[in-house]
C-alpha positions in Angstrom: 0.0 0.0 0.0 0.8 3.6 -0.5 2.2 6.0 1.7 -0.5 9.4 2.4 -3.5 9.5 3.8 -6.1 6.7 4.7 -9.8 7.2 5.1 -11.9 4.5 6.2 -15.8 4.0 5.7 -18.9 1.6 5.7 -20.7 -0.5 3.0 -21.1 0.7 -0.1 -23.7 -1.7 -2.1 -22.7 -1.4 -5.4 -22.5 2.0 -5.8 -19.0 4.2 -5.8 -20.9 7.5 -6.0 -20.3 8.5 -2.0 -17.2 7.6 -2.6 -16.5 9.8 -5.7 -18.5 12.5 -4.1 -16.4 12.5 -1.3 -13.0 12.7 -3.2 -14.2 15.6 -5.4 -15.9 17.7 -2.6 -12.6 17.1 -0.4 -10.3 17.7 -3.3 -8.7 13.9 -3.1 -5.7 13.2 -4.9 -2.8 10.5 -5.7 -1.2 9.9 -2.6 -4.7 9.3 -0.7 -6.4 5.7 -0.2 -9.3 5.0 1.3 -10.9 1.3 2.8 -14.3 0.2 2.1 -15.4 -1.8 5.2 -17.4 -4.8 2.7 -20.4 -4.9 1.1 -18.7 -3.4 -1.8 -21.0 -5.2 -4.3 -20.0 -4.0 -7.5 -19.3 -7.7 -8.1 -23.0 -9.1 -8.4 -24.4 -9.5 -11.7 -22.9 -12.9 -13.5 -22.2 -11.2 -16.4 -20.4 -8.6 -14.4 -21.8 -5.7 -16.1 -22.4 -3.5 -12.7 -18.4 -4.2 -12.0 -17.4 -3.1 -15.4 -19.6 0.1 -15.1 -18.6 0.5 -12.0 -15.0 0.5 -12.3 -14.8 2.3 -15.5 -16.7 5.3 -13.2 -13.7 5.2 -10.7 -11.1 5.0 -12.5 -12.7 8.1 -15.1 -13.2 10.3 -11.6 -11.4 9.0 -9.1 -8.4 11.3 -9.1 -5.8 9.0 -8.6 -6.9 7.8 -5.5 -6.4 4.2 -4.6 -9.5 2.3 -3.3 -9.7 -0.9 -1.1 -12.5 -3.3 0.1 -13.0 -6.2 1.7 -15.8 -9.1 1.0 -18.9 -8.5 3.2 -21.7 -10.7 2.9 -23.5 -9.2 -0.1 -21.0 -9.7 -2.7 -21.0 -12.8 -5.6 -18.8 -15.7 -4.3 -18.8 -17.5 -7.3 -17.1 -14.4 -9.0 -14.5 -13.9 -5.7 -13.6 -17.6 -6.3 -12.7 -17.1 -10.1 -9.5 -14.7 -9.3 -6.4 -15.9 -8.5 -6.0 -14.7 -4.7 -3.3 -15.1 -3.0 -3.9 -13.9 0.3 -0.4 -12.3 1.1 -1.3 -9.6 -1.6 -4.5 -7.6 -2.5 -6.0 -8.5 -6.0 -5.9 -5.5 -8.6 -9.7 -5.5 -9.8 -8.6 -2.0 -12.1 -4.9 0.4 -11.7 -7.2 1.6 -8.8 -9.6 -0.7 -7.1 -8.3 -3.4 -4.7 -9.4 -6.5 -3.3 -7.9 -7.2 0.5 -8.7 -11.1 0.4 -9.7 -12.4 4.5 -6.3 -12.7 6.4 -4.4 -10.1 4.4 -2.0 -8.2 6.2 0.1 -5.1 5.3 1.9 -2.1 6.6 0.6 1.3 6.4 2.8 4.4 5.9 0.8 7.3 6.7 1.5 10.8 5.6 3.3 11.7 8.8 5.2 8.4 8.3 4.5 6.3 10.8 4.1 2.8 9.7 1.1 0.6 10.8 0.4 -3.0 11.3 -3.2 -3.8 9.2 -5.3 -7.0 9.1 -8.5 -7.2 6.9 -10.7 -9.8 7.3 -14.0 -9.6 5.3 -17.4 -11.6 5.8 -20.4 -12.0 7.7 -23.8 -13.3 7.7 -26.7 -11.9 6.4 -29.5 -11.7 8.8 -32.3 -12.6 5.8 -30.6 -15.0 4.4 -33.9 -17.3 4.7 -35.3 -14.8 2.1 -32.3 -15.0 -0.8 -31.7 -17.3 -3.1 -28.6 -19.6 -3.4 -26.0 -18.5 -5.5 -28.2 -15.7 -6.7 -28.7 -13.2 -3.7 -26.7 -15.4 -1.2 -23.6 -17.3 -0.9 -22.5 -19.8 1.8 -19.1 -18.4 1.3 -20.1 -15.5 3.1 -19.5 -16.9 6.2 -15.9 -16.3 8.1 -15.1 -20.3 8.9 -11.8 -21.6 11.0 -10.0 -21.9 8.1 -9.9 -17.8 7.8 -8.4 -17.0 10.9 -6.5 -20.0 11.8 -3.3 -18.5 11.0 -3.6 -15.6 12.5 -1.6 -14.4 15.5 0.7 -11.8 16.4 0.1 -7.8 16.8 -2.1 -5.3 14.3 -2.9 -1.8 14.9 -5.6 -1.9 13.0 -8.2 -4.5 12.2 -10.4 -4.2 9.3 -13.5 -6.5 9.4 -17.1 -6.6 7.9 -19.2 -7.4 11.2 -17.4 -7.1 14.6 -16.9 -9.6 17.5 -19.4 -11.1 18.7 -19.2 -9.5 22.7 -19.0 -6.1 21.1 -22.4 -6.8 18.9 -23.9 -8.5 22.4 -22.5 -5.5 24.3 -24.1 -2.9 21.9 -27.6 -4.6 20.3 -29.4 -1.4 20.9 -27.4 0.2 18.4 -26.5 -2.5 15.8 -30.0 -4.5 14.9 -31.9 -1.9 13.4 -33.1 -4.0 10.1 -36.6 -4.1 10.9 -38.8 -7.5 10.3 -36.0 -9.7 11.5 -36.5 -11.7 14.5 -32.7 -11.7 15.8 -33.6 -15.2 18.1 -33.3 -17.0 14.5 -30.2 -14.9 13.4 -27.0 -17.0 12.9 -24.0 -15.3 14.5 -21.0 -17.3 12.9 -19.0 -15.0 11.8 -18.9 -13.0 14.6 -18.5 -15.9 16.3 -15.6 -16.7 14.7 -13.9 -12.9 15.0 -14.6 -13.1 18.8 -11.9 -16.1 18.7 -9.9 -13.9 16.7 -10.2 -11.1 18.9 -8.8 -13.2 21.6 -6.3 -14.3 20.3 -4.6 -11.2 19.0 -3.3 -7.5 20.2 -4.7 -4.6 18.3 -5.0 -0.9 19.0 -8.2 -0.7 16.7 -11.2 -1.7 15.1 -13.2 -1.0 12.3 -16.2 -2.5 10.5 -19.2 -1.6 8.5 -22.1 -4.2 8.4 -24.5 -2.6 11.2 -25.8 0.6 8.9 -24.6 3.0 11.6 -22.1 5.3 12.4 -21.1 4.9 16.2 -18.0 4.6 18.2 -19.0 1.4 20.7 -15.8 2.0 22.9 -12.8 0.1 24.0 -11.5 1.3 20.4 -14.1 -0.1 18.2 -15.4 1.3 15.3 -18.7 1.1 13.2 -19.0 2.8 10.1 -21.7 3.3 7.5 -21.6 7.0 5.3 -18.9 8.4 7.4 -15.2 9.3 6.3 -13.2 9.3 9.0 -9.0 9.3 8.6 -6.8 7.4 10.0 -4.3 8.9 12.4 
C-alpha cells in the first residue's frame, strides 16, 4: 500500500458514487487511499456488467486515489472464487480498485510516516438469508469459517472486518439490529462468532467494521461505520 493519507468507511452496495462525491468535494488526490469496510458489491451480476460500469466510473473520476475493500456478505462468491487470490497480496480489480482477500496483512505508511500493522478480514452473515436465493442473492461463502483466521496471531494496529466480534455486537444490540422485520432469536451469529476467537487471540489498538448501517463509536477502540469518512491517524 501507498504512503499518504487513509480514510476509512462503511458498506457501499454497489454503488461508488459517495465515494467519488467524497473525493471531489474534499479535493482527493494521488497519494490518498481509502478502505471500504465490505459490502462493496459492485461484483453481483454474472455477467459482471455492474463491475465493469462501476470501475470504468472510478477510475474516469477517481483522481488517482487508490480504493480498497473487503468481502462482506453481499457480494458474488462464485465471482470472488474465479481470481487468483493469494492472500499475502490484494487483487488489482482496475490500476485503482483493490481486493484485500480475509487474512491479508500489510503495513501502512501514513502521511506523517508512521508505519502501521493492518489485518482485513472480510465476511459476515446476512440476517435474511432465509429470504435470498442460493447462488443468486446469497452465498455460503459468506461466512468467516476456522480456516480464515487460523493463521492468524501476532500484533495489528488496526483490524479491518465486515461485522465485529461477537461481545461487542452482544455488548451494543441497541445500536446494531436496526433492520426491521427480522427476529434476531433466528439470526445465525458465525461470523462473529468466529472474530470473537480472533479477537482473543490477537493484540490490536483498533477496530473498524461496517455491516450494522450506523455510524457509532461502541468504545474500548471499536469502530462502526456506514456513510462516514473518518482518517486514519
Amino acid at each position: 500500500m501507498m504512503k499518504g493519507r487513509y480514510f476509512v468507511t462503511g458498506d457501499t452496495h454497489g454503488d461508488l458514487t459517495k465515494i467519488i462525491d467524497f473525493i471531489q468535494r474534499f479535493e482527493l488526490k494521488l497519494g490518498d487511499n481509502i478502505i471500504v469496510l465490505g459490502d462493496f458489491g459492485i461484483f453481483w451480476r454474472k455477467d459482471e456488467k455492474d463491475a465493469k460500469y462501476w470501475m470504468q466510473f472510478y477510475e474516469e473520476n477517481c483522481n488517482g486515489v487508490h480504493l480498497y475493500w473487503i468481502d462482506g456478505n453481499h457480494e458474488n462468491f462464485d465471482i470472488i472464487k474465479n481470481w487468483n487470490i493469494n492472500k499475502n497480496y490484494e487483487y488489482d480489480n482496475s490500476d485503482h480498485i483493490h481486493y484485500c482477500p480475509r487474512g491479508f496483512e500489510t503495513n501502512i505508511e501514513l502521511q506523517n510516516g508512521e508505519i502501521r500493522k493492518a489485518l482485513f478480514i472480510g465476511g459476515a452473515d446476512s440476517v435474511d438469508k432465509f429470504r435470498r436465493i442460493n447462488h443468486l442473492s446469497w452465498w455460503e461463502d459468506e461466512t468467516i469459517t476456522n480456516k480464515d483466521i487460523e493463521n492468524i496471531k501476532g500484533s495489528y494496529y488496526y483490524v479491518f472486518s465486515h461485522c465485529c466480534p461477537r461481545s461487542v455486537f452482544e455488548n451494543n444490540k441497541v445500536f446494531l439490529c436496526n433492520i426491521c422485520n427480522i427476529n434476531e432469536n433466528n439470526v445465525v451469529h458465525q461470523s462473529e462468532d468466529k472474530l470473537e476467537q480472533l479477537k482473543n487471540n490477537i493484540y490490536f489498538k483498533e477496530w473498524w467494521f461496517g455491516h450494522y448501517h450506523v455510524n457509532k463509536y461502541l468504545g474500548n477502540n471499536f469502530y462502526c461505520l456506514l456513510d462516514d469518512f473518518v482518517e486514519l491517524k
